[in-house]
C-alpha positions in Angstrom: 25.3 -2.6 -18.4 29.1 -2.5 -19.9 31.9 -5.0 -19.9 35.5 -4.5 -20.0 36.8 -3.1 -23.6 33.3 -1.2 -23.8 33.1 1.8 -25.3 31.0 4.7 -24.1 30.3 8.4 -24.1 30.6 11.2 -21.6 27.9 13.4 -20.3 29.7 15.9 -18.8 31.8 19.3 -19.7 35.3 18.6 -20.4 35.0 17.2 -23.8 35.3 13.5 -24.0 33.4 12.3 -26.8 34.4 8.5 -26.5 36.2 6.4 -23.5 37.0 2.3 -23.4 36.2 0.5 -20.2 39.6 -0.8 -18.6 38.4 -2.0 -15.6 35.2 -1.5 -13.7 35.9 -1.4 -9.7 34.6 -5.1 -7.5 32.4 -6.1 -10.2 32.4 -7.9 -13.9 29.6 -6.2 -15.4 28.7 -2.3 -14.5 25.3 -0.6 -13.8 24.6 2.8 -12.8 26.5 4.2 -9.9 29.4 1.6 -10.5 32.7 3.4 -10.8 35.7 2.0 -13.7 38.5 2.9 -15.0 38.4 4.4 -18.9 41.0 5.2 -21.6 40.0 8.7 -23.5 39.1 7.7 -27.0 37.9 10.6 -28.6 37.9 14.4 -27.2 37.0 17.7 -28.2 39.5 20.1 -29.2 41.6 22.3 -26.4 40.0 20.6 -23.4 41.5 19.2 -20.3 41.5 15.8 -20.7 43.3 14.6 -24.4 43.3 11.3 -25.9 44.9 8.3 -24.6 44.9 9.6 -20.8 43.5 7.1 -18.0 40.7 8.1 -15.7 38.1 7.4 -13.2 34.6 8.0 -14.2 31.0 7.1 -12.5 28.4 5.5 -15.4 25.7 7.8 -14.6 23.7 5.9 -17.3 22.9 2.7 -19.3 21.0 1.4 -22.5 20.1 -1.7 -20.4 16.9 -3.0 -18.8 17.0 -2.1 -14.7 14.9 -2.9 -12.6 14.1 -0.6 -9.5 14.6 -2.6 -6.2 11.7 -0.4 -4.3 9.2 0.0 -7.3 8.1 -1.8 -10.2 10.2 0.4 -12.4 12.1 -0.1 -15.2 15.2 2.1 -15.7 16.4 2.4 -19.2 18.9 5.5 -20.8 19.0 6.0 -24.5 23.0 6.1 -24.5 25.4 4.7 -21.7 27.2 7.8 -19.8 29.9 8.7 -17.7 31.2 11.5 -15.4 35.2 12.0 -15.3 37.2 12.4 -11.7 39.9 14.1 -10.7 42.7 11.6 -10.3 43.1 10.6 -6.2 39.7 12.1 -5.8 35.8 11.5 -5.7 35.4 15.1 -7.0 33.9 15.8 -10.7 35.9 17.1 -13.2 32.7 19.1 -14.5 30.5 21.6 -13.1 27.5 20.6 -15.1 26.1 17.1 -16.2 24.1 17.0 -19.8 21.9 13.6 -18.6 19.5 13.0 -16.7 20.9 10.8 -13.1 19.1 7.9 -11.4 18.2 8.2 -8.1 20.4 5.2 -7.2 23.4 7.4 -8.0 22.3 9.9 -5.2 21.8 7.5 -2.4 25.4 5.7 -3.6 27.5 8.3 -2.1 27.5 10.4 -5.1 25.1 13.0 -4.0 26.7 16.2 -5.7 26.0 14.6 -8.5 22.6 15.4 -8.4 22.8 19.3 -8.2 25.2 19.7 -11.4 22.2 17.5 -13.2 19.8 18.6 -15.0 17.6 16.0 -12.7 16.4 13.0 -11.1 14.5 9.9 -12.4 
């Protein structure tokens, strides 16, 4: 779960080490498969995104207690995570994801997702 002013890493290619939760999209609080608006913090040299740009991103992940809504399961990440987008677009900056996706995330809309993964749980 992440707030406004959050900070959280990416779990994709490009290179962003650190972004800061500006705004998360019809909600207050965000959970997996919620889509925000981040600030680049902290980014790997010669990359496409640099520091200080805004973009959208898709938490893929959270360090927070979920409950599944079918099962009796209990989602929970080690780190929070995000995918980057290309600006105007629901397309993935990335062509391969380093974390593991929630199944939620496939059945939002987001099912592309799952094949640049390294899987499902």
């Amino acid at each position: 779960m992440i707030f406004v002013n959050s900070v959280v890493r990416g779990v994709d290619n490009i290179g962003v080490k650190k972004a800061k939760c500006l705004r998360i999209f019809r909600k207050k609080k965000g959970f997996a498969g919620d889509l925000g608006f981040f600030v680049v913090h902290a980014v790997r040299p010669h990359r496409r995104l640099k520091k200080g740009e805004k973009v959208k991103a898709l938490l893929v992940s959270h360090s927070f207690f979920k409950k599944r809504a079918s099962l009796a399961v209990v989602l929970r990440s080690r780190k929070t995570g995000l995918i980057f987008f290309k600006k105007g677009d629901d397309v993935p900056l990335a062509n391969r994801i380093f974390a593991r996706l929630y199944k939620e995330i496939r059945f939002s809309g987001f099912f592309r997702m799952s094949f640049i993964s390294k899987g499902l749980f």
